[in-house]
N, C-alpha and C positions, 0 to 999 in steps of 0.2 A: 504494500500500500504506500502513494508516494504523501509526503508531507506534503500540506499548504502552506505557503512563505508569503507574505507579501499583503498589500489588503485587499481583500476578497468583493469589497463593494466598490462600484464607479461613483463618485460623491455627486455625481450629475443624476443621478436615476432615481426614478421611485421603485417602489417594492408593492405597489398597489396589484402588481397580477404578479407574484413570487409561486412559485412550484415546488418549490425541492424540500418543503417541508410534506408536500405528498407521492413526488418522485423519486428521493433521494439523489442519487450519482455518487458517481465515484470519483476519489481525490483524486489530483494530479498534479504536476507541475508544467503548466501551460507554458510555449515556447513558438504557438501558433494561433493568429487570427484568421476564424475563417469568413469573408463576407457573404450573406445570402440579400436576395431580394425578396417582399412578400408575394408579388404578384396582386396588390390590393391596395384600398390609398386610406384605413385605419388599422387601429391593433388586431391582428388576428385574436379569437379566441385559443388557437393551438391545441383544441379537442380537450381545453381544460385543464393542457399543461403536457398534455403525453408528446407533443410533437415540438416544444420550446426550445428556443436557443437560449442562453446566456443572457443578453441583452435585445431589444429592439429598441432601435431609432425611431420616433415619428415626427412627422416634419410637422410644423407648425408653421404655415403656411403664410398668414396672417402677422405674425410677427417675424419672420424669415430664423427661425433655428429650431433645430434637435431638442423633443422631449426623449427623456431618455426613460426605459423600464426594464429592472432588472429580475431574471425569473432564477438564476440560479447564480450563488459563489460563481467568482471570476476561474476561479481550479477545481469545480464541481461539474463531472461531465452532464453536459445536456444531451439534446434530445431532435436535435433537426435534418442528423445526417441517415442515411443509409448505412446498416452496418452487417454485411451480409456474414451469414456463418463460416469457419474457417478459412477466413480472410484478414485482412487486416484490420486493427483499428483502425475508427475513424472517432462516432461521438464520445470512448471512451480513453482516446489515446492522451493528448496532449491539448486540446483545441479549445480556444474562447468562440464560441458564436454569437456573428451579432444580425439579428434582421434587420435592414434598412426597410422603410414601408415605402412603396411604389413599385415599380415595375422598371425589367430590361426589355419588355417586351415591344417591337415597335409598331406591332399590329394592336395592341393595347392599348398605346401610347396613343394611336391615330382613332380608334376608338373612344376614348375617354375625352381628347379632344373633343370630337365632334360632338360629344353627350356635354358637354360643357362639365366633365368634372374633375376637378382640380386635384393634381396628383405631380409628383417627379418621378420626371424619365431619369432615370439614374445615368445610362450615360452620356446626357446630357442636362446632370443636374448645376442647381447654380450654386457659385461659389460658397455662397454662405452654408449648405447643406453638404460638401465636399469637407469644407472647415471644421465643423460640426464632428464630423465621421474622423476626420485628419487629427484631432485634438482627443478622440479616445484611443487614437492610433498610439497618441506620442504619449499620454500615460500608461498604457499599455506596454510601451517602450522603458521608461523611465519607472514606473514599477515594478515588471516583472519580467524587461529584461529581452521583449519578443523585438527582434530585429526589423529594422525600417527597410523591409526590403520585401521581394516575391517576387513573380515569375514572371516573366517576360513577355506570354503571353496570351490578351485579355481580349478573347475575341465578341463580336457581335451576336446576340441573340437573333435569329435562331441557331446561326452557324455552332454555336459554342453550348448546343445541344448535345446528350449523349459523349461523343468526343469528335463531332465532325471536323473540327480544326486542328484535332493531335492536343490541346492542348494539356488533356488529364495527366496526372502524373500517375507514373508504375508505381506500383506496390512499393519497389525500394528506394523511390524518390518521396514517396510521401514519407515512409519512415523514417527518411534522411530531415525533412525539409525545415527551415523553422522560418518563422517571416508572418508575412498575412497573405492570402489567397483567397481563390472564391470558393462558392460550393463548385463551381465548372471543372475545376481543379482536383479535388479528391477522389480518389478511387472508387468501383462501387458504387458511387452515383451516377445519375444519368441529366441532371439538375442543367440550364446552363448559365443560372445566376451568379452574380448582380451583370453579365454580358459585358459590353464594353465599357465600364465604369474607366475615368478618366484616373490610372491607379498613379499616374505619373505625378499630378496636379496632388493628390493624396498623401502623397511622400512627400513632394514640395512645401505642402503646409503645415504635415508634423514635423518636419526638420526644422522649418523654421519658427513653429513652437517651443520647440525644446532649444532654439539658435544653432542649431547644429549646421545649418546649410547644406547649399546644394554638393555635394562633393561628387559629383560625375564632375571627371576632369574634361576642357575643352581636347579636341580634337587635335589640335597641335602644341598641347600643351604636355610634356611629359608626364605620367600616372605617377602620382605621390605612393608613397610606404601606406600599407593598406592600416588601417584603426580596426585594432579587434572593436567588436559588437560591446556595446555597453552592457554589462549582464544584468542591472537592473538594481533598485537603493535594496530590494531585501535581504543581497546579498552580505551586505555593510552596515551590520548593526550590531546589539551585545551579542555575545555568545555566538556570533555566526559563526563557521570555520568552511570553511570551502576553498576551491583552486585559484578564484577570483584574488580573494582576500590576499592569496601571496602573490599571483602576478601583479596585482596592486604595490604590494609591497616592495617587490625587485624593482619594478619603474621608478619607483622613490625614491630606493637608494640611485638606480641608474642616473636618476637626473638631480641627483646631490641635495635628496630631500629628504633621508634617513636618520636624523641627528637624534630620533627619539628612540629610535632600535637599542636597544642591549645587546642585544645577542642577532639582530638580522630579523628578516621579516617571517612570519608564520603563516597557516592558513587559516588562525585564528585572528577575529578581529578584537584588537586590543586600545586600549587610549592612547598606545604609543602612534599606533597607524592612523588616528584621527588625528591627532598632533603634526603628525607629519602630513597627512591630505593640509589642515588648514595651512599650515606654513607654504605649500606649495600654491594654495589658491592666494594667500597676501602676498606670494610673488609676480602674481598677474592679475593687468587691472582687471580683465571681464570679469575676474570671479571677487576682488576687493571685497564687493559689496554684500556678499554672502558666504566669505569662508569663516563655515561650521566647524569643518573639517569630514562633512558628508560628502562620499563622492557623488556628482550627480552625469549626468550626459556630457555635458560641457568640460567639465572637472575630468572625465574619462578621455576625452576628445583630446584638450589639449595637454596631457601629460602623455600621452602616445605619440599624439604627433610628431 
């Protein structure tokens, strides 16, 4: 059974359709977001919770932002993928689920039009509901550590039906994978949600959420030293001990920011390694204003660099 690390609720959500005190799930330690669309422009009912993701977004139309509802823990497996017998996980492996409400569909989209009812085409929704999605992306990131990254490719509904685009991933690419993806993406389904969701514009907005930035280098620009993945603040608190906590540590002394070590870094977190985070953030202005001595994304970003 894996432990839960980290905090379990989105502080944006209500809990007014919550599940999993009738569903239960299974712990995890989440390392993947997965996107779905509802195909509908309110909350589903989700058969009462048997078919719920994690979270769903509903847009709120009227005032231009994300209401957010959360049906189960952020590391509590839900309930909206396909998970076929001796196959791989999928809703019990690793995964957050979150519904976006609207539709990829464009014969929907042309539909609902013409009925005059007010909905987002998700892949071409607008900025503010992109933002919205992009900002549980980067806590998602900065909490529990799920990389600002995914797959390359995010094809149009219906095309990205079934697999008509190739895009699903095999068995040992999904076991491999960690990032955010769609349901188009996972094994075992046949789903081709959220379709061509704009995932580019997505990334661009949690990065620059957390300031991290665009880091695709320009094309004639040489490729910088790659930054390992942020693994996320749960892993840097009391009593943590993990692999983080000492490659943390080796970077600090590497970049001559160990003076608290006794004895050299461990994969325990101690007050010596906090000491040493802050001393390295009151060496750079962007973090001045905030060294704790917690590592955050930024704090991760540029002691790698």
């Amino acid at each position: 059974m894996s432990t839960k690390t980290g905090p379990q609720r989105y502080p944006a959500a209500s809990r007014a359709n919550w599940y999993q005190d009738d569903f239960g799930g299974d712990p995890m330690q989440v390392d993947v977001v997965v996107l779905h669309t509802t195909e509908g422009s309110s909350l589903p009912g989700y058969g009462g919770g048997s078919s719920a993701p994690n979270l769903t977004a509903v847009p709120d139309l009227g005032a231009k932002k994300l209401k957010w509802y959360q049906h189960f823990d952020i590391e509590t497996s839900s309930r909206a993928l396909v998970n076929l017998r001796g196959g791989v996980e999928t809703n019990t492996m690793n995964v957050c689920q979150v519904e976006l409400v609207g539709t990829c569909d464009p014969a929907t989209h042309a539909k609902w039009n013409a009925a005059g009812r007010a909905h987002i085409y998700w892949p071409d929704a607008p900025d503010w509901a992109l933002q919205g999605v992009a900002r549980f992306l980067a806590w998602m990131h900065e909490e529990h550590g799920v990389p600002l990254s995914g797959p390359k490719s995010w094809p149009a509904y219906p095309t990205s039906y079934a697999n008509r685009a190739g895009q699903r991933l095999k068995a040992a690419q999904w076991t491999d994978f960690k990032g955010v993806c769609g349901h188009m993406h996972v094994p075992e389904n046949v789903h081709g949600d959220p379709g061509a969701i704009d995932f580019a514009r997505l990334l661009k907005h949690a990065k620059a959420d957390l300031d991290l930035g665009d880091d695709t280098p320009e094309p004639t620009t040489p490729a910088k030293p790659k930054v390992p993945a942020f693994p996320g603040r749960k892993h840097f608190v009391a009593g943590a001990s993990n692999a983080y906590v000492l490659q943390l540590g080796k970077q600090l002394v590497k970049r001559g920011f160990g003076d608290h070590y006794k004895v050299g870094p461990s994969r325990t977190w101690g007050e010596a390694d906090r000491l040493n985070v802050r001393d390295f953030q009151k060496s750079r202005k962007e973090l001045r204003g905030d060294a704790d001595g917690t590592p955050g994304p930024l704090t991760w970003r540029l002691l790698f660099s």
